[in-house]
C-alpha positions as CSV (number, residue, x, y, z in Angstrom):
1,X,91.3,36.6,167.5
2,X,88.2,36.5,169.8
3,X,86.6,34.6,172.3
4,X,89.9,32.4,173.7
5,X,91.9,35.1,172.0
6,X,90.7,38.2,173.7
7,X,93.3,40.5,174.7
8,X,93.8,43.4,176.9
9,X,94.8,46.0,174.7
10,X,96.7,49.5,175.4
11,X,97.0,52.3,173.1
12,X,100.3,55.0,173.4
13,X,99.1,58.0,171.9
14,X,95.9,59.7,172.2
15,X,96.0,61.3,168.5
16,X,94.0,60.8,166.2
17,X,94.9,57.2,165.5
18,X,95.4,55.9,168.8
19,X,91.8,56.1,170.1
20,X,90.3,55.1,167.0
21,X,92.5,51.6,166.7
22,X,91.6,51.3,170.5
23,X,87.8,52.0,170.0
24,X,88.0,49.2,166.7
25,X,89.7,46.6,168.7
26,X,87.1,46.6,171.0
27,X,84.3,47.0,169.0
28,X,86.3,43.1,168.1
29,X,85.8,42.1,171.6
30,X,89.2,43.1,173.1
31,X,89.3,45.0,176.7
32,X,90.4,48.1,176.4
33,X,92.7,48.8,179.4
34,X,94.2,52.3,179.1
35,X,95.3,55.2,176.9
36,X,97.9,58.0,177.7
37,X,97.1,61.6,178.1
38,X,96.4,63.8,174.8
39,X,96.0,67.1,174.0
40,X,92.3,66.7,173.6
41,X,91.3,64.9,176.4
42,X,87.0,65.7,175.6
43,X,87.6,63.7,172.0
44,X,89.4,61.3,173.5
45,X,86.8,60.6,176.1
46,X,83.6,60.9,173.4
47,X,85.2,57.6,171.5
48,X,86.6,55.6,174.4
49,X,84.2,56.6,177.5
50,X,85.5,55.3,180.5
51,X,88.9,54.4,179.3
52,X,91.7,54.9,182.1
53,X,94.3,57.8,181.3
54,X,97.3,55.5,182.1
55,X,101.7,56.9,181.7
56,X,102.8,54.6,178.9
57,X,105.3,52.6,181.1
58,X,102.0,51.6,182.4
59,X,100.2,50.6,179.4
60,X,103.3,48.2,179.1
61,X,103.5,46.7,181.9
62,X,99.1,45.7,182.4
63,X,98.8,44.7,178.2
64,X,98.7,42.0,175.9
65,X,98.6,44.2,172.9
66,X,100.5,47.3,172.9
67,X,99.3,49.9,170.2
68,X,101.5,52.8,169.7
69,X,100.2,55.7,167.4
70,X,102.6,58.5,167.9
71,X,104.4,61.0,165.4
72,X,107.2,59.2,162.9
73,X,109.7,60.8,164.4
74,X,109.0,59.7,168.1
75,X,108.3,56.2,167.6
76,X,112.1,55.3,167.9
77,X,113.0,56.9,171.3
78,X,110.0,55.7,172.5
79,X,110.4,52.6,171.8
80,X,113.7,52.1,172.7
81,X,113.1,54.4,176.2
82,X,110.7,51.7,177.4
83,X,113.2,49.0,176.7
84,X,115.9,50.9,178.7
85,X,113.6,50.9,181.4
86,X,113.3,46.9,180.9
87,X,109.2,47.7,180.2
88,X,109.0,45.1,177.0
89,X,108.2,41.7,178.2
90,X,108.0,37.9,176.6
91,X,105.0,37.3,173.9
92,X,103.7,40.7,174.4
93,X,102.4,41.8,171.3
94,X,104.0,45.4,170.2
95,X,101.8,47.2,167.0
96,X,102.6,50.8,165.2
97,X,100.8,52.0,162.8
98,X,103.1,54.2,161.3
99,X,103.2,53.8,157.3
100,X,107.2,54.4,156.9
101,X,108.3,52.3,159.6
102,X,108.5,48.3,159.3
103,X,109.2,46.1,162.5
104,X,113.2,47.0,162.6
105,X,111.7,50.2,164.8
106,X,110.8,47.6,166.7
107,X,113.7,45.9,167.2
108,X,114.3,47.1,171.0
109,X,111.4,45.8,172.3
110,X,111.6,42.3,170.2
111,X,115.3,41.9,172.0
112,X,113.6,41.6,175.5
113,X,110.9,39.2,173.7
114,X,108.1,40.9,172.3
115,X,106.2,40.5,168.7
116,X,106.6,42.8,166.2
117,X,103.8,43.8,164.1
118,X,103.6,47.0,161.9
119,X,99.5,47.7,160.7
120,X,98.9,50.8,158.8
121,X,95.3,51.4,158.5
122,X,95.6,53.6,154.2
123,X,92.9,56.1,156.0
124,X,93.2,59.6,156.6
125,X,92.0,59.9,160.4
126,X,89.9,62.6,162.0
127,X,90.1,61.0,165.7
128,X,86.2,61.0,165.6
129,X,84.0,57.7,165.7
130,X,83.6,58.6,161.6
131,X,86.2,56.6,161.3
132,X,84.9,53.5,162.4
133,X,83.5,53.5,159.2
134,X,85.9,54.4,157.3
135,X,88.2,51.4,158.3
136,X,85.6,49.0,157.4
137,X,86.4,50.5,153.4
138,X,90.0,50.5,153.8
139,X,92.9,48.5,153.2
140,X,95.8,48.3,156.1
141,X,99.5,47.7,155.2
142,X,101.0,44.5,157.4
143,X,104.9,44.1,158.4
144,X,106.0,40.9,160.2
145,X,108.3,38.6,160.8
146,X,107.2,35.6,159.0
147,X,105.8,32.9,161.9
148,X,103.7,36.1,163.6
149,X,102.4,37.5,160.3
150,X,99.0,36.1,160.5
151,X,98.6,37.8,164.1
152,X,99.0,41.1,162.5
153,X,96.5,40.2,159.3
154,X,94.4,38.9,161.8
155,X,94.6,42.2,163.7
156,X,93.7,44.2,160.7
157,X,90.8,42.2,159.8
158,X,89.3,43.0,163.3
159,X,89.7,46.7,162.4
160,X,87.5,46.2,159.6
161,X,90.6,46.4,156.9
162,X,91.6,44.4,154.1
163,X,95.0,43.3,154.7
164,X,97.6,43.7,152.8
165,X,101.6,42.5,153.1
166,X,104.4,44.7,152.9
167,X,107.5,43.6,152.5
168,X,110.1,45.2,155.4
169,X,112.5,46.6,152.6
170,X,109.3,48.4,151.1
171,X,107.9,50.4,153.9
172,X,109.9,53.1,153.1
173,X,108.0,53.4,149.5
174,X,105.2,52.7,150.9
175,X,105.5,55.3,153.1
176,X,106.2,57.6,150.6
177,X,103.0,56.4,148.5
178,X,101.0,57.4,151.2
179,X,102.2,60.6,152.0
180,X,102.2,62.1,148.4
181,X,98.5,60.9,147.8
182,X,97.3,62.6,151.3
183,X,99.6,65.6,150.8
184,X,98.8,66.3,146.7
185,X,95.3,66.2,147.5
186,X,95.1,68.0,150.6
187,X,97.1,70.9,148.8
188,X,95.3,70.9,145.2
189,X,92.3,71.2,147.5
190,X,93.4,73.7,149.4
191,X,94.2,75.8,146.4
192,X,91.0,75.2,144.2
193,X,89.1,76.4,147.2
194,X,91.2,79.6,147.8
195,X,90.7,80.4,144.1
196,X,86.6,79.7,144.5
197,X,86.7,81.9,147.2
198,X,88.2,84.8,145.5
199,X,85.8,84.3,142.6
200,X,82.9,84.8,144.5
201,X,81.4,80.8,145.5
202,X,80.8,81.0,149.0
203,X,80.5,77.6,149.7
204,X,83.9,76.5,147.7
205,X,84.4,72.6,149.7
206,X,80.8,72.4,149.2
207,X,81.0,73.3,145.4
208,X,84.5,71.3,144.6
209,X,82.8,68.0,146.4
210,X,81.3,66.1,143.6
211,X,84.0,67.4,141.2
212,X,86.5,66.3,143.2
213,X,85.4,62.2,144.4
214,X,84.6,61.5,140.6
215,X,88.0,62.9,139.4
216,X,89.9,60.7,142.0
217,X,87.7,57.7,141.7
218,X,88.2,58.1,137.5
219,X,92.3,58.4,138.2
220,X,92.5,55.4,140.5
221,X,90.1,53.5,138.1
222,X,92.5,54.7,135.2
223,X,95.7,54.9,136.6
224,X,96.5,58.1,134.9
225,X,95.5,61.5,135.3
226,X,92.2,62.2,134.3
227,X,90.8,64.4,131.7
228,X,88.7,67.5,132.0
229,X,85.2,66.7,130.4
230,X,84.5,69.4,127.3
């Protein structure tokens, strides 16, 4: 999707996701034409210098591509707001990248004409140009109705993702997936470097590092937990 294809893309949501999509679209070629307002406007401004700071009625109404990357529990009103306000138009493409959510979220915005697509980058995002890289390792979940579901593998491939389909009816478990494997780690982690600290290491994320990448690489090349060495 470049060259003839080249589209002016805006992001809702300033995140961590939301800039990082934006800056990997148009790392693709895309033109970036706006962002709303975030919280941390200096990290926003370190991965997409330049960008506009746009309200998200806005980024609607100038894009091709809209990209929203807000909170689960927003996308809905937000979504359904804009069409309210008759912002949604014909053949504008419309992309989340929440993991829960399929295209039905959608569904306000595809009544007034626009393409559904739901891309979920599996990454764990730190709003930083760090991962840039990252997505080029990854593997992004696509949700589409069937004559528009190449648009949205197409659109992962140009974030550097390996794309794979999710069937509407399985976002919900794949949604789930995602949230225990970032969750369980993130805690186990949490705790192992708590105990550290109380026995003396001083550099516990440090110490657990190694430990910790060769136990998960030996559990997802096993499929089962894996067992301490003696």
């Amino acid at each position: 999707m470049s060259g003839a294809s080249r589209l002016g893309v805006g992001v809702i949501g300033a995140g961590r996701v939301g800039p990082v999509i934006g800056a990997a679209l148009a790392g693709a070629g895309h033109a970036l034409l706006g962002i709303t307002a975030g919280s941390d406007p200096e990290r926003v401004a370190a991965i997409l210098p330049g960008v506009p700071v746009l309200d998200a009625d806005e980024i609607v109404r100038r894009s091709e591509l809209v990209v929203i990357a807000v909170p689960h529990d927003e996308l809905p009103g937000l979504v359904a707001g804009l069409a309210e306000l008759d912002q949604w138009q014909t053949g504008q493409l419309v992309l989340h990248t929440d993991p829960s959510w399929g295209t039905d979220v959608l569904a306000p915005a595809a009544r007034r004409g626009a393409i559904p697509l739901a891309v979920h980058p599996a990454v764990t995002f730190t709003g930083t140009s760090i991962d840039l890289r990252q997505l080029h390792d990854a593997f992004a979940a696509v949700t589409a109705p069937p004559a528009v579901l190449p648009i949205a593998q197409a659109l992962a491939v140009e974030l550097g993702c390996e794309p794979v389909v999710i069937a509407e009816a399985d976002r919900p478990a794949y949604g789930e997936a995602i949230a225990t494997a970032a969750e369980f780690s993130a805690s186990i982690v949490r705790q192992s470097t708590a105990l550290l600290r109380q026995a003396g290491v001083e550099e516990p994320g440090r110490y657990l590092s190694a430990l910790v990448h060769s136990a998960v690489d030996r559990a997802l090349q096993d499929g089962a937990p894996p067992v301490p060495d003696v």
